[in-house]
C-alpha positions in Angstrom: 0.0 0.0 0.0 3.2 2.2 0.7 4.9 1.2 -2.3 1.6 2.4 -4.3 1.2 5.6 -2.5 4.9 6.1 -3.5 4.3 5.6 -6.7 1.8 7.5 -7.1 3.5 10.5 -5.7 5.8 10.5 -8.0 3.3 9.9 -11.3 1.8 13.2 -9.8 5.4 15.0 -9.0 5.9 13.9 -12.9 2.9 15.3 -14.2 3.3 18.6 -12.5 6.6 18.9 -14.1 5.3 18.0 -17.2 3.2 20.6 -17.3 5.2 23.7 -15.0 4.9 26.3 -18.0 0.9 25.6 -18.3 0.7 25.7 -14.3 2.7 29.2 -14.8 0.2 30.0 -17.5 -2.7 29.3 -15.5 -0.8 31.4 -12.6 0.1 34.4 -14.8 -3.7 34.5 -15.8 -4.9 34.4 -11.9 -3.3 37.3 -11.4 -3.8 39.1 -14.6 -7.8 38.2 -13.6 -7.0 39.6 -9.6 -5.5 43.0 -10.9 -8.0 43.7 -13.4 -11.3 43.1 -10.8 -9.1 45.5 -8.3 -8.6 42.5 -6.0 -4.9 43.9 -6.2 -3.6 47.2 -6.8 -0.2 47.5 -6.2 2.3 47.4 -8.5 0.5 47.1 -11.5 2.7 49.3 -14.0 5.5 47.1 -12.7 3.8 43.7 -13.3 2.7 44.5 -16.3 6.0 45.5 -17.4 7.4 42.6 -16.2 5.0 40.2 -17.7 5.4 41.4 -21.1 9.1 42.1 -20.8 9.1 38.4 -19.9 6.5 37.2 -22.7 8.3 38.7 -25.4 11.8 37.2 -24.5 10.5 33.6 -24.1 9.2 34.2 -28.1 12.0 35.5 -28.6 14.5 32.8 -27.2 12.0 29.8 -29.1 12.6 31.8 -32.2 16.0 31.3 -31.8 15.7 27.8 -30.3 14.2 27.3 -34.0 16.3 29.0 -36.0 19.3 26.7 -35.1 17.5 24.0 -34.7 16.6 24.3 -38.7 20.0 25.9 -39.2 20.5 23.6 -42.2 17.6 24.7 -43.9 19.0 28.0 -44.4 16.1 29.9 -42.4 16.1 34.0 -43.4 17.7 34.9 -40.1 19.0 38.2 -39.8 22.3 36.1 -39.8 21.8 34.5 -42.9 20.3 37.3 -44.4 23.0 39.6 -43.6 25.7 36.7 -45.0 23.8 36.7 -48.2 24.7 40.4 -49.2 25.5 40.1 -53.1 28.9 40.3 -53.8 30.9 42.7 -56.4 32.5 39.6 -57.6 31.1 38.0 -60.2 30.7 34.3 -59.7 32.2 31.9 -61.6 30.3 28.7 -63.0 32.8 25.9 -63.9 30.3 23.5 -66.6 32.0 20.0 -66.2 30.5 17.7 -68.9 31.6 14.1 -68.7 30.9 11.1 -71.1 31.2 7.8 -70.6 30.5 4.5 -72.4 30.7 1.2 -72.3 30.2 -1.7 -74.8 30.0 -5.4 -73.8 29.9 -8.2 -76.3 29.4 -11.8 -76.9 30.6 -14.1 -78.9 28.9 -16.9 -80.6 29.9 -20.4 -82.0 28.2 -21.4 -84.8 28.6 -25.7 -84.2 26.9 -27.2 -87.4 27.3 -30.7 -89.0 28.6 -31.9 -92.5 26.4 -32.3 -95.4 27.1 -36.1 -95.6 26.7 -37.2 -92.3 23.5 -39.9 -92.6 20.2 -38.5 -91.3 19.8 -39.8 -88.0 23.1 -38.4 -87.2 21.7 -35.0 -88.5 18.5 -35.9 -86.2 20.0 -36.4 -83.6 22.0 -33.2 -83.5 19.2 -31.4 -84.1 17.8 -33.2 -81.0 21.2 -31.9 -79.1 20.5 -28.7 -80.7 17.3 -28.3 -79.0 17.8 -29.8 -75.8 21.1 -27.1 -75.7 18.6 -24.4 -76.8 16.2 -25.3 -73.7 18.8 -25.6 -71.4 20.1 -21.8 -72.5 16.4 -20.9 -71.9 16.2 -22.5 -68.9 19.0 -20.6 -67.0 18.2 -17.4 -68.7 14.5 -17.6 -67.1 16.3 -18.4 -64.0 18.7 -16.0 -63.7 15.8 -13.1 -65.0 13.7 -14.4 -62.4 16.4 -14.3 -59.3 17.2 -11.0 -61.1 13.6 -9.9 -60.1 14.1 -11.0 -56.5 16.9 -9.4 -56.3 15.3 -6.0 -57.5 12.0 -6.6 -55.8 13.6 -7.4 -51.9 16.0 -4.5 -52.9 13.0 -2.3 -54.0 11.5 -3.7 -50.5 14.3 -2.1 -48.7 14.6 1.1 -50.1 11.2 2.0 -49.3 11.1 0.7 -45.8 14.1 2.9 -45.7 12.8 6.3 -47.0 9.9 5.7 -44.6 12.1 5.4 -41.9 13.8 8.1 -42.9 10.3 10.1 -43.4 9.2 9.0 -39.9 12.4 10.4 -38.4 12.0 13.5 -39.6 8.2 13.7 -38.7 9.2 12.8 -35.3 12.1 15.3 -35.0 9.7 18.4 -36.2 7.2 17.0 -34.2 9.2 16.2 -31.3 10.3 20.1 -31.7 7.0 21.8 -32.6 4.7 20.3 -30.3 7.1 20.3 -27.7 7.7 23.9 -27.3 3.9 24.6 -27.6 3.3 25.0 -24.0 6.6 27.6 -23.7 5.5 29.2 -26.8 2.1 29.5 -25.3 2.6 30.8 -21.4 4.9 33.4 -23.5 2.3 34.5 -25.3 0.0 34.5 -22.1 2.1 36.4 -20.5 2.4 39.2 -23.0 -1.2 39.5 -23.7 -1.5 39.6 -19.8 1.3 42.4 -19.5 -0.6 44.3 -22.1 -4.2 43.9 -20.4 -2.7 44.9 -17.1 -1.3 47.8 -18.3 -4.7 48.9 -20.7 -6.8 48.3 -18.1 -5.4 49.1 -15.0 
């Protein structure tokens, strides 16, 4: 019964941790709510002040956050955009055209048998003929068919892969943007609070 109670302590010390910016939120709006029904007078220029000092640099911190967190993506920072002043110099395009290519080849053997040989001779190489032919076919069909396998298990792969790779990503911006909502929210909170406080009050 101990043990559970422990447990449970620390599932609700976990979940108050979890959620510590939408407690602040929720805090930030109980006594935006207190100064503006009079409930508390004091202090309100400075409060407000300090709420929306405060709002605007936790935006102001996730947009930076973001910005090198996508920093390969080349986001218009004032950074970037600053680094991407045109230059005098004009820039030089080197064209590289390559060509390559390849021939393969294969020879054939012509076997054939003499005029005068009797005809069962002649027969029967045609029979060897044939049986040779079906044979070639034979291991043609199954090479072309372990070919297609091949290309079908690699094909397989590939895809698995690039949806691996797709999931990662989704995860990462996911992981990113729906993790800094509640920050990005209680910032915003807390601005629109400043604000109010100092409209109103």
């Amino acid at each position: 019964m101990i043990n559970r109670l422990i447990r449970y302590f620390k599932r609700i010390i976990l979940w108050i941790a979890l959620g510590k910016f939408h407690l602040t939120s929720f805090l930030v709006l109980i006594v935006t709510l207190m100064y503006l029904f009079k409930f508390i007078n004091e202090y309100s220029n400075f409060i407000s002040y300090f709420f929306t000092i405060i709002g605007l640099t936790i935006i102001l911190m996730q947009q930076l956050l973001d910005a090198n967190m996508f920093a390969n993506f080349k986001p218009n920072t004032v950074q970037n955009w600053l680094k991407s002043f045109p230059k005098f110099k004009p820039t030089k395009y080197n064209v590289k055209t390559s060509m390559s290519a390849s021939f393969s080849g294969s020879a054939y053997v012509t076997v054939s048998i003499s005029d005068d040989q009797p005809l069962e001779k002649k027969v029967d190489f045609l029979i060897s003929q044939m049986e040779e032919v079906k044979r070639n076919l034979h291991e043609t069909n199954s090479r072309i068919e372990r070919t297609i396998k091949e290309i079908e298990n690699t094909s397989k792969e590939f895809y698995q892969e690039i949806e691996n790779i797709g999931n990662s990503f989704n995860s990462s911006i996911a992981g990113h943007v729906v993790g800094s909502y509640d920050i990005n929210l209680l910032g915003i909170i807390i601005t629109l609070c400043g604000t109010l406080i100092q409209i109103f009050v």
